[in-house]
TORVEXLO-191744 format. One line per field, with one value per residue (C-alpha): x, y, z; residue number from 1. Coordinates in steps of 0.05 Angstrom, whole numbers, plus 32768, in hexadecimal, padded with zeros to 4 digits. Last residue first. Layout:
N
c1 [X; ...]
c2 [Y; ...]
c3 [Z; ...]
n [NUM; ...]
***
This chain:
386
c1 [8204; 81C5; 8194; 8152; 8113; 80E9; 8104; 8116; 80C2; 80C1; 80FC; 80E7; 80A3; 80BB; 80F0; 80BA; 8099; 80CE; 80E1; 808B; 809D; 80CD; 80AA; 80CF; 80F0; 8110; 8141; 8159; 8193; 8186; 8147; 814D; 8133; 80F5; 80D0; 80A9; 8085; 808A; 8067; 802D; 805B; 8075; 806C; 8083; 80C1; 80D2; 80C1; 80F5; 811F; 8120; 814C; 8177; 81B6; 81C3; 81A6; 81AD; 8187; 818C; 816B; 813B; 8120; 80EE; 80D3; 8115; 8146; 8165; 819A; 8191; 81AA; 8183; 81AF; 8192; 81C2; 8201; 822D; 8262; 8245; 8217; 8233; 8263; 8227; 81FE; 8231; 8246; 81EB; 81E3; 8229; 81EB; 81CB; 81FB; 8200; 81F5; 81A9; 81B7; 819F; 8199; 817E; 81A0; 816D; 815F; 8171; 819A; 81D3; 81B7; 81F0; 8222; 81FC; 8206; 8257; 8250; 8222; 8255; 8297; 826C; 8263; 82AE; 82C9; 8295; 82B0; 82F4; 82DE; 82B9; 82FA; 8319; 82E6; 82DC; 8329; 831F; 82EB; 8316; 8345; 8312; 82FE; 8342; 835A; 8319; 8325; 835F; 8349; 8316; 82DE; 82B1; 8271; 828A; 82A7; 826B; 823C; 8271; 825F; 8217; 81E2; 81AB; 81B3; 81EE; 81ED; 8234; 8269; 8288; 8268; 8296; 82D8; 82BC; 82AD; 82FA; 831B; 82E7; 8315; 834E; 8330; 82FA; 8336; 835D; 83A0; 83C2; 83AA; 83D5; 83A3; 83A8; 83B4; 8377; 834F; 8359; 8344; 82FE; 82EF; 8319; 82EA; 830D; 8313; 8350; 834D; 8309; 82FF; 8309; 82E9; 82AD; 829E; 82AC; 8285; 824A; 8252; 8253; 820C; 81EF; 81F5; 8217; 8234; 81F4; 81E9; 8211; 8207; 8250; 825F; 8229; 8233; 8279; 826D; 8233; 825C; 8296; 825D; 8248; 8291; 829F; 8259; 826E; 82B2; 8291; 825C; 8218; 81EA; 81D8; 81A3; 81A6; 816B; 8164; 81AD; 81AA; 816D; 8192; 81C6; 8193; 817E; 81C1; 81D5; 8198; 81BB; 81A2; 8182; 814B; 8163; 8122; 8104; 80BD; 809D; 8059; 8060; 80A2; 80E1; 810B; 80F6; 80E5; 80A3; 807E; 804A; 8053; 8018; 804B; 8048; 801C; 8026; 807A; 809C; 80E7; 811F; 813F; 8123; 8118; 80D6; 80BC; 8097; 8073; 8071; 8039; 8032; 7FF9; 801F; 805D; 8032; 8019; 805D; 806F; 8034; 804F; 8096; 80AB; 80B8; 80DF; 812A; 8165; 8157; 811A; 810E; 80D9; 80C9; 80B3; 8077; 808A; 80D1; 80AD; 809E; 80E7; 80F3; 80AF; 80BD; 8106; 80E1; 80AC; 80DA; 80E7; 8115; 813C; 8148; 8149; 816E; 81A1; 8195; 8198; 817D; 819A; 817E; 81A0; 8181; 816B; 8181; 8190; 817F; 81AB; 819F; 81EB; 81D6; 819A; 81D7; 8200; 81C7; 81AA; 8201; 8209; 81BA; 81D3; 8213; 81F5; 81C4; 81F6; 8222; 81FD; 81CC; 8191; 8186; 8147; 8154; 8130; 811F; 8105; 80DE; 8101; 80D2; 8102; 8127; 80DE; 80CD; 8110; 80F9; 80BC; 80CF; 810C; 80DD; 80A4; 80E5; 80FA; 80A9; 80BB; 8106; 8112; 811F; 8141]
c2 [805E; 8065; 8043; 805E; 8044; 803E; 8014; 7FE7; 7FCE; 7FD0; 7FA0; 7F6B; 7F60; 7F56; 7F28; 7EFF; 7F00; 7EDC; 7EA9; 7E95; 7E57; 7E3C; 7E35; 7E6B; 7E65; 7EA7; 7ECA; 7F0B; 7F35; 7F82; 7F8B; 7F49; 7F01; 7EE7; 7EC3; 7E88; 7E70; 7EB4; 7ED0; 7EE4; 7F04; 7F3E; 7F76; 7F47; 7F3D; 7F83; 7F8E; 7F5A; 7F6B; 7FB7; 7FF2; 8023; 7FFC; 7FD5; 7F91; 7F48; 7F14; 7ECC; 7E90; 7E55; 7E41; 7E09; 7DD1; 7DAA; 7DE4; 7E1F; 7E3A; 7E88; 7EC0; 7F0E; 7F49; 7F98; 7FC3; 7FE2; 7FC3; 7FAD; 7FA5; 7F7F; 7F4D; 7F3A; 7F2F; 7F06; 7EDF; 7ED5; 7EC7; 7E9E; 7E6A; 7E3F; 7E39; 7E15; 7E2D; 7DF3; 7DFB; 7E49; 7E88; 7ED1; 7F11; 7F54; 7F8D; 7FCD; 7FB3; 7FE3; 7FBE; 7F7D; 7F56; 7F6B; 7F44; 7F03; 7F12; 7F26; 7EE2; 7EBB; 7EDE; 7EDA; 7E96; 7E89; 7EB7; 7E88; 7E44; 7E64; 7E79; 7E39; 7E0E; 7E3E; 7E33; 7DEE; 7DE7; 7E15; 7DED; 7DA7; 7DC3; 7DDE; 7D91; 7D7A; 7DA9; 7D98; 7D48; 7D60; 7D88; 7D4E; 7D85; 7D91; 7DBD; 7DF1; 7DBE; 7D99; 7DD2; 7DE6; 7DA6; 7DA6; 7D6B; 7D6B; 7D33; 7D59; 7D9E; 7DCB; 7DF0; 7E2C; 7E5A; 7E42; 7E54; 7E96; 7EA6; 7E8A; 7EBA; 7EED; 7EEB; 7F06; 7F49; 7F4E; 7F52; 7F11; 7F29; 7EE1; 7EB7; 7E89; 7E6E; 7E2B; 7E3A; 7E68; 7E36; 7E06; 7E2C; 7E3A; 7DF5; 7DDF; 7E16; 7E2F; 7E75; 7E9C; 7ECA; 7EC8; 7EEE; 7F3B; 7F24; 7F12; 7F4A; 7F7C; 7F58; 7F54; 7F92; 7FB2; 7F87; 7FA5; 7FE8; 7FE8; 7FBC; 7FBA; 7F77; 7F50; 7F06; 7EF8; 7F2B; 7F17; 7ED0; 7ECD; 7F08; 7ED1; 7E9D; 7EC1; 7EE0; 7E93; 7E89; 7EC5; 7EB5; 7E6E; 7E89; 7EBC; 7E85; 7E91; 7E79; 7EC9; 7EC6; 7E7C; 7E81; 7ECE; 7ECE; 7E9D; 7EC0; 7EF4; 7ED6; 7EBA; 7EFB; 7F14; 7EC6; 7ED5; 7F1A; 7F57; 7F94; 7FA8; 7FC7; 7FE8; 7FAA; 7FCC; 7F87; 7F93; 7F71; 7F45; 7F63; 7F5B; 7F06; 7EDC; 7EBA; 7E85; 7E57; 7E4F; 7E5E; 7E85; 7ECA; 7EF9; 7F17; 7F1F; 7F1E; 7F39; 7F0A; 7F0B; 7ECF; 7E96; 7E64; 7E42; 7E06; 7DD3; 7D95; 7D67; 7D5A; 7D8F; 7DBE; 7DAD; 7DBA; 7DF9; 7E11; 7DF5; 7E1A; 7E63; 7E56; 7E9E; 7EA7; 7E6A; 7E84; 7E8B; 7E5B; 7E2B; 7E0A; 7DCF; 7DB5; 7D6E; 7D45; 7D26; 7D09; 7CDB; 7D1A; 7D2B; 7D05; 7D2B; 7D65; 7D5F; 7D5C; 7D86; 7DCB; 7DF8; 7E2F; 7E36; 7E07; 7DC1; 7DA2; 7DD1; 7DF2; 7DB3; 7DC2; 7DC4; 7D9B; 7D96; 7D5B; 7D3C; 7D7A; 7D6D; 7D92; 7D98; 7DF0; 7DEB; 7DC1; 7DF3; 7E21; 7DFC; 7DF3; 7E39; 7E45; 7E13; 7E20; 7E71; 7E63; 7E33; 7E61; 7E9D; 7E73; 7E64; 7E1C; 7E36; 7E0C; 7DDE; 7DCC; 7D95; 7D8E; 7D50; 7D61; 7D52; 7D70; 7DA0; 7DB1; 7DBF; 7DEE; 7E0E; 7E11; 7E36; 7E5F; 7E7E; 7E88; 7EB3; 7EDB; 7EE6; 7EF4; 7F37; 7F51; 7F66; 7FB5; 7FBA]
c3 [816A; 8190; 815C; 814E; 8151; 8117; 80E7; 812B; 8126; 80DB; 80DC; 810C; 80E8; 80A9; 80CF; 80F0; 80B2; 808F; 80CF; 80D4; 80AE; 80D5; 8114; 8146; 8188; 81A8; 81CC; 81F5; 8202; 8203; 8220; 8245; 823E; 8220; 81DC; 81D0; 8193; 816D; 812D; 8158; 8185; 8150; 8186; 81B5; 8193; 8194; 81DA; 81E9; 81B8; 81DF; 81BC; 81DC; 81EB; 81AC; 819E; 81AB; 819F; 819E; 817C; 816E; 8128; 8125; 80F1; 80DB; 8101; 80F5; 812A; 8138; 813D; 8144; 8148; 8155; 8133; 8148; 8109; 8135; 817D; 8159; 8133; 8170; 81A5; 816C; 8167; 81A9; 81C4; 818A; 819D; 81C2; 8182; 815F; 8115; 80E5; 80D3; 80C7; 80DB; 80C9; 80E5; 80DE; 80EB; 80CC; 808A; 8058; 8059; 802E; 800D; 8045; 8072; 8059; 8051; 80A4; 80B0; 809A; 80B9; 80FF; 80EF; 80EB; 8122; 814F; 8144; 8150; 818E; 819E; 8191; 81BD; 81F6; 81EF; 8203; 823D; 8251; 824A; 827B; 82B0; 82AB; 82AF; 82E9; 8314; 8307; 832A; 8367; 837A; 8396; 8362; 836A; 8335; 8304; 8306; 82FB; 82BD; 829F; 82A6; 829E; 827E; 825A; 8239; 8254; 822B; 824D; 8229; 8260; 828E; 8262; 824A; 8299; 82A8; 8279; 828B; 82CA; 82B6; 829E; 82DD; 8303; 832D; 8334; 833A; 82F7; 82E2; 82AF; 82C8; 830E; 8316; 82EB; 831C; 8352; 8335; 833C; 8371; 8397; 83D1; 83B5; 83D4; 8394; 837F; 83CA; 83AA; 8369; 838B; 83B8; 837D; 8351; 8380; 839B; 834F; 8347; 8381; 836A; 8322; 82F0; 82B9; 82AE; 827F; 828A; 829D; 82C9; 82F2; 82F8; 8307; 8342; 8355; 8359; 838B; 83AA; 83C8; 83D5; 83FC; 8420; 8430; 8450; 847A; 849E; 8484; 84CD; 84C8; 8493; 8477; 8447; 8440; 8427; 83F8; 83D5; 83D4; 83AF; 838E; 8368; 835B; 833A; 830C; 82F4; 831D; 82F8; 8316; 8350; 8373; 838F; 8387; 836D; 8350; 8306; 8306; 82FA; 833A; 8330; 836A; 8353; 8389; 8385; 832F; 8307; 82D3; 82C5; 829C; 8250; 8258; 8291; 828D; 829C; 82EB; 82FD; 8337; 8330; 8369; 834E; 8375; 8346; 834D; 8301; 82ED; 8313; 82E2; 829F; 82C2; 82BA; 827F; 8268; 8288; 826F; 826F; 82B5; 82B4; 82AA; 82D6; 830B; 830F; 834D; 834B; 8399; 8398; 8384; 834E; 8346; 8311; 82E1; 82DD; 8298; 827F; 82A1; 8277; 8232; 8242; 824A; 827C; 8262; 8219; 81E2; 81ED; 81BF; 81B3; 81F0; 821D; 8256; 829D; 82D9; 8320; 8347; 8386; 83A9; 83F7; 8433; 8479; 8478; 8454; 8422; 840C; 8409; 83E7; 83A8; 83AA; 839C; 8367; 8344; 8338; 8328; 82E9; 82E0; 82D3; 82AF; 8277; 8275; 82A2; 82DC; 82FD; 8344; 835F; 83A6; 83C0; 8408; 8448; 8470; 8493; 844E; 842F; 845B; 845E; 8410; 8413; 8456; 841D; 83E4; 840B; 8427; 83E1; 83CD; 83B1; 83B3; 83F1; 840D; 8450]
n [386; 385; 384; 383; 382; 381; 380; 379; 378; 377; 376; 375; 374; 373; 372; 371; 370; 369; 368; 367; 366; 365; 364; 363; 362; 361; 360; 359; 358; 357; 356; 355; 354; 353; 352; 351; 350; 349; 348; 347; 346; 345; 344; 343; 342; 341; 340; 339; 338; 337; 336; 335; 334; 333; 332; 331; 330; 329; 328; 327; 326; 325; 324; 323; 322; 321; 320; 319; 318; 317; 316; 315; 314; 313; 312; 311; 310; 309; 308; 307; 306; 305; 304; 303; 302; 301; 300; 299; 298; 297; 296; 295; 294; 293; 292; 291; 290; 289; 288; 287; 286; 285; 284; 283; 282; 281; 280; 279; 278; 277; 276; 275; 274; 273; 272; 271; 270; 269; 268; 267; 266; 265; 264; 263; 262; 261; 260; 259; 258; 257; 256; 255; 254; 253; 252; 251; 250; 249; 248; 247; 246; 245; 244; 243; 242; 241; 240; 239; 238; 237; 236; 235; 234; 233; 232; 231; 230; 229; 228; 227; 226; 225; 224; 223; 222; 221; 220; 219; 218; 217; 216; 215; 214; 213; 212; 211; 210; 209; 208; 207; 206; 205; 204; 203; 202; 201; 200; 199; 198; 197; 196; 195; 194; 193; 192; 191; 190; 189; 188; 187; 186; 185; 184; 183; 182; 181; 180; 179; 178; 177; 176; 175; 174; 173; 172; 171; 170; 169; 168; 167; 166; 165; 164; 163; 162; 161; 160; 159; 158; 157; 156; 155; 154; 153; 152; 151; 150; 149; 148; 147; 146; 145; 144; 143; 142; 141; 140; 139; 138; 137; 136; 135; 134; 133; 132; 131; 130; 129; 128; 127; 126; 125; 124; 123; 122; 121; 120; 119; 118; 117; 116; 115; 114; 113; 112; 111; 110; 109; 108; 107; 106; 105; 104; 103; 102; 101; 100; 99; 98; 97; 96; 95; 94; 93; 92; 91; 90; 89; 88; 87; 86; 85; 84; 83; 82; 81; 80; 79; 78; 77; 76; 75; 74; 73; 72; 71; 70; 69; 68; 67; 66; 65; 64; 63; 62; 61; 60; 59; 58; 57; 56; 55; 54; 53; 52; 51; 50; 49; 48; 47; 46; 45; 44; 43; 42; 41; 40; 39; 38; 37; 36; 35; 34; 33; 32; 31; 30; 29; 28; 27; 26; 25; 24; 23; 22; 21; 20; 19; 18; 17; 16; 15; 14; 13; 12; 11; 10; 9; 8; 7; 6; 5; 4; 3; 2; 1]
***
């Protein structure tokens, strides 16, 4: 059977580890499809008798996205150990050579587009890296460890642990958009079928509190909007502690408080997307729609810019404005590519990654104008499936 490059490479890497007893550090996107992705690496590390010293999110308000220096420099002192990123790092090439240069051995875990080279890490697993044949390119994260998962406890996966693990992963999948065919519709499918009877307190106590019996992909967004309301504070993750929670009603309080966040962040959201509609409407005739604001929290980019453009069909581009530095989110209509858009106009650009159709980007301040110059002759020429 076909494997994703270096999975096997990635597996002995870490069994390796487990038998040595080596610190293990696993290094998380903040959205749900990181967050799944570090639970379910996490159990089944556990489940080969090896422990995770910690789980690290960032802060994307403060931190923006990927690796960044401020947590290697707060992880430095667990140096050496075994550095697993999930759900982003093969854009941080200098924060990658940043953690060699500490004792770090980094295995890095994607499913984001490379852009000029990849990372010095000792081992890439990512569909979309240059010279893997995996021929499904589109799994989420979660997709990608889930085989990952697989390869590392083969046939010792009881029934019960697998349900779980897809469980996570369907989660994961549906909520970061990828395309719901192939592997991805078994996921779902898989996942859905055995949300259910889930044993998770976690996931349970949403089931109660929303009432939900026929679990579909409907009812369950519910929960995905929930999770993905969560915020990192000290890189910490709410939703990862709901997830890997087992005191059923400290469960019900924390799934509780989510749901909470996530009406107050709807309503948050309806607002900005009023602003940046009356904005817009002074200046139709622009191929793009790209506005920001100090007060706009960058981690309710990716919904806004979402909304915008599904409405007015045009490539989207968010962001929060900072003292010195802009970072944001991007989405665009099927048929065009941010990512190839903002590499076009990469000298404007600090950092920049993600998916044809969902990406991001940090920015100094005082490249925003050309940036958007830039932005609009590039979609002036490509046209728009409406």
């Amino acid at each position: 059977m076909h494997k994703i490059k270096n999975i096997e490479k990635a597996a002995e890497r870490i069994k390796k580890a487990v038998a040595n007893n080596e610190r293990i550090i696993l290094y998380g996107d903040s959205d749900l499809d990181g967050i799944s992705s570090v639970v379910i690496l996490e159990e089944a590390i556990k489940n080969l008798g090896g422990y995770i010293d910690s789980a690290f999110f960032p802060d994307r308000e403060k931190n923006g996205y990927g690796i960044n220096y401020h947590a290697l420099e707060m992880l430095k002192n667990k140096a050496p150990a075994l550095f697993i990123t999930l759900d982003l790092g093969i854009g941080n090439v200098k924060e990658v050579d940043v953690a060699n240069e500490m004792g770090f051995d980094v295995i890095i875990i994607d499913h984001h587009e490379t852009l000029v080279g990849v990372p010095n890490a000792s081992i890439i697993v990512d569909p979309k890296q240059p010279s893997d044949s995996y021929p499904f390119k589109g799994l989420a994260n979660v997709g990608v460890t889930l085989n990952l998962c697989m390869e590392l406890l083969g046939e010792k996966i009881s029934q019960n642990l697998k349900n779980s693990f897809y469980e996570l992963a369907a989660l994961g999948t549906i909520a970061d958009m990828v395309p719901q065919v192939e592997q991805n519709a078994e996921i779902i499918e898989n996942g859905l079928r055995s949300l259910k009877d889930t044993f998770r307190p976690g996931l349970r106590a949403f089931l109660e509190i929303l009432g939900i019996g026929n679990v579909v992909e409907g009812e369950v967004q519910k929960i995905i909007s929930a999770l993905n309301a969560a915020e990192s504070v000290n890189f910490k993750n709410e939703s990862y502690f709901l997830l890997t929670c087992f005191d059923i009603e400290k469960c019900k309080e924390t799934a509780q408080m989510l749901l909470n966040k996530n009406f107050q962040k709807q309503e948050t959201v309806k607002n900005i997307v009023y602003e940046v509609e009356r904005r817009i409407s002074q200046k139709p005739n622009e191929s793009v729609i790209f506005e920001g604001d100090p007060s706009w929290r960058l981690t309710l980019a990716g919904s806004i810019a979402s909304i915008i453009c599904n409405k007015y069909v045009k490539p989207v581009f968010i962001f929060k404005k900072m003292e010195k530095e802009s970072c944001g989110s991007v989405r665009n209509p099927i048929g065009t590519n941010s990512v190839e858009a903002m590499k076009s106009c990469s000298d404007f650009l600090l950092t920049y990654g993600g998916h044809a159709n969902a990406s991001g980007f940090r920015i100094k301040n005082e490249n925003l104008e050309k940036f958007k110059n830039c932005l609009n002759e590039f979609f002036s020429t490509k046209e728009v499936k409406k």
